[in-house]
C-alpha positions in Angstrom: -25.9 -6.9 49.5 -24.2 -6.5 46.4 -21.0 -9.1 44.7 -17.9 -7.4 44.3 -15.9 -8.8 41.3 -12.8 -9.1 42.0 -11.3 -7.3 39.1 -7.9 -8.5 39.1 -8.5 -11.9 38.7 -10.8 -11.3 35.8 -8.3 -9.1 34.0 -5.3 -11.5 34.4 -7.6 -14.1 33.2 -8.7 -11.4 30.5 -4.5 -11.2 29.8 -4.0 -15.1 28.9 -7.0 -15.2 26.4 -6.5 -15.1 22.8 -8.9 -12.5 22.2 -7.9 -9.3 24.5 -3.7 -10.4 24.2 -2.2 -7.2 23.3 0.1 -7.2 19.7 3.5 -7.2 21.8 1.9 -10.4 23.7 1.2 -12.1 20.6 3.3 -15.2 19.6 5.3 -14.6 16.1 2.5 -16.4 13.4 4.0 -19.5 11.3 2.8 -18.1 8.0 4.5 -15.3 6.6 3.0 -12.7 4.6 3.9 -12.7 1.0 7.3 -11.2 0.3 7.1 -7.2 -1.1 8.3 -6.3 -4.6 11.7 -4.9 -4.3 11.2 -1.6 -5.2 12.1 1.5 -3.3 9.4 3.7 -1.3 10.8 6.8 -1.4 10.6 9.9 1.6 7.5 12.3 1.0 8.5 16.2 0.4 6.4 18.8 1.3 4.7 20.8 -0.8 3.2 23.9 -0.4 3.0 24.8 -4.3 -0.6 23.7 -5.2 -3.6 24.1 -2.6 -5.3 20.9 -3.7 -2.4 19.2 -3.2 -1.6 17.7 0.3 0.1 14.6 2.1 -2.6 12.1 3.0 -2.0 11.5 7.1 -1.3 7.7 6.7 1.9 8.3 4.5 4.9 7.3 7.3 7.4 6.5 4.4 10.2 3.5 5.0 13.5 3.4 2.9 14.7 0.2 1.1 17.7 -1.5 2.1 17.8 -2.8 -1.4 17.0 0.1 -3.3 20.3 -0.5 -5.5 19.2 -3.5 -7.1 16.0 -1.6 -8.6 16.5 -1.0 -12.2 15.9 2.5 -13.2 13.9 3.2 -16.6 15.1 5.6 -19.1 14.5 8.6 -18.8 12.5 10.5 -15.8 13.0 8.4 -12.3 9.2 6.5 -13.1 8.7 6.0 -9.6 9.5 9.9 -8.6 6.7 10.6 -11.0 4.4 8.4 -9.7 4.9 9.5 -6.1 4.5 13.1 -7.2 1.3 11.8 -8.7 -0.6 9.6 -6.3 0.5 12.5 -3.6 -2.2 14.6 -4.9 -5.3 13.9 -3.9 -7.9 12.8 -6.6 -11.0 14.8 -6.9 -12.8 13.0 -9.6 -15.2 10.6 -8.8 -15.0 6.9 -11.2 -16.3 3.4 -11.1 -14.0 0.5 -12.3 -15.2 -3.2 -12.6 -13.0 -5.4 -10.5 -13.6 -9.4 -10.5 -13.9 -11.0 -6.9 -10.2 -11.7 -7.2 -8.9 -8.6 -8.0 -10.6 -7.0 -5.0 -9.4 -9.7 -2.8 -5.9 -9.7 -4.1 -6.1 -5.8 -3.3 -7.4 -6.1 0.2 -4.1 -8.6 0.3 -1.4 -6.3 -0.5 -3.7 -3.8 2.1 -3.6 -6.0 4.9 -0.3 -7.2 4.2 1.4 -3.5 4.6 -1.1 -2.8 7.7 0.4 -5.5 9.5 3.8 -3.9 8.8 2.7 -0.4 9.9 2.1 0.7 6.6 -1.2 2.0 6.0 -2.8 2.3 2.2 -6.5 1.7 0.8 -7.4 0.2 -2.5 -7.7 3.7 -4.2 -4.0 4.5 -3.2 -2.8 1.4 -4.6 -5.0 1.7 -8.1 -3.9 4.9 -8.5 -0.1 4.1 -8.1 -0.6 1.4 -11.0 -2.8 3.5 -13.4 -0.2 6.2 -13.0 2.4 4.1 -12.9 1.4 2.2 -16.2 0.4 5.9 -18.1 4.1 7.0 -17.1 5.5 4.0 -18.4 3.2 4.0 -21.5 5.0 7.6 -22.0 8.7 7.1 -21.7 8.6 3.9 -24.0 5.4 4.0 -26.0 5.0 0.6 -28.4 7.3 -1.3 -26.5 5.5 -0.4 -22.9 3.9 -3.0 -21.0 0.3 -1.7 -21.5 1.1 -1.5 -25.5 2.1 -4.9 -25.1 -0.8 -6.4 -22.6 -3.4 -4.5 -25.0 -1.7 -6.4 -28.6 -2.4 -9.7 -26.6 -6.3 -9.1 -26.0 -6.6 -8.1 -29.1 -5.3 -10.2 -31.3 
């Protein structure tokens, strides 16, 4: 003679526990993530100009409500440029040498959009700030925030 479960018990019991509660059953967590910089995301065009260029599948795009209060810089719309840029995909291969913090302060800002349906990696988000300091570097030159950062270290 065999035992028969008796399968509804176990998955209400199953329903209640911590572990297997489904995201709309969880309770609202009393620490918030860290607030996002105030800067616009703006929507993804297609392109069908370049072949190596193509629209990663995680890119679901959200619109500011406070995309007025972001000050523009000079010249070409920076973060345009940067969008344009980080949409391709990169095909060349390069090791950088992140401390222990840096890493975990980049799995932060990861996690922090994944819980808000957002998803990146840590190559997405270094290659927004590389590009984003180069185009900066380019519209104001000496008085950019690299030239700036690079007189400190050495001097």
């Amino acid at each position: 003679m065999t035992k028969k479960l008796n399968v509804e018990a176990i998955a209400n019991e199953l329903k209640e526990s911590a572990f297997f509660r489904r995201p709309e059953q969880e309770q609202p967590e009393t620490n918030t993530p860290a607030p996002l910089p105030e800067t616009p995301i703006h929507t993804l065009e297609q392109s069908t100009t370049k072949r190596d260029t193509m629209i990663p599948r995680h890119h679901d795009t959200t619109v500011s409500s406070n995309h007025d209060t972001t000050i523009p810089i000079q010249g070409t719309d920076i973060f345009e440029v940067v969008r344009k840029s980080v949409k391709q995909i990169g095909k060349e291969a390069a090791t950088h040498r992140f401390t222990l913090e840096e890493k975990n302060l980049l799995a932060d800002i990861e996690y922090t959009y994944k819980r808000r349906g957002i998803r990146t990696s840590e190559n997405e988000i270094t290659r927004i700030a590389i590009n984003y300091l180069v185009e900066e570097y380019r519209q104001n030159g000496e008085q950019s925030i690299l030239a700036k950062i690079l007189k400190r270290i050495n001097s």
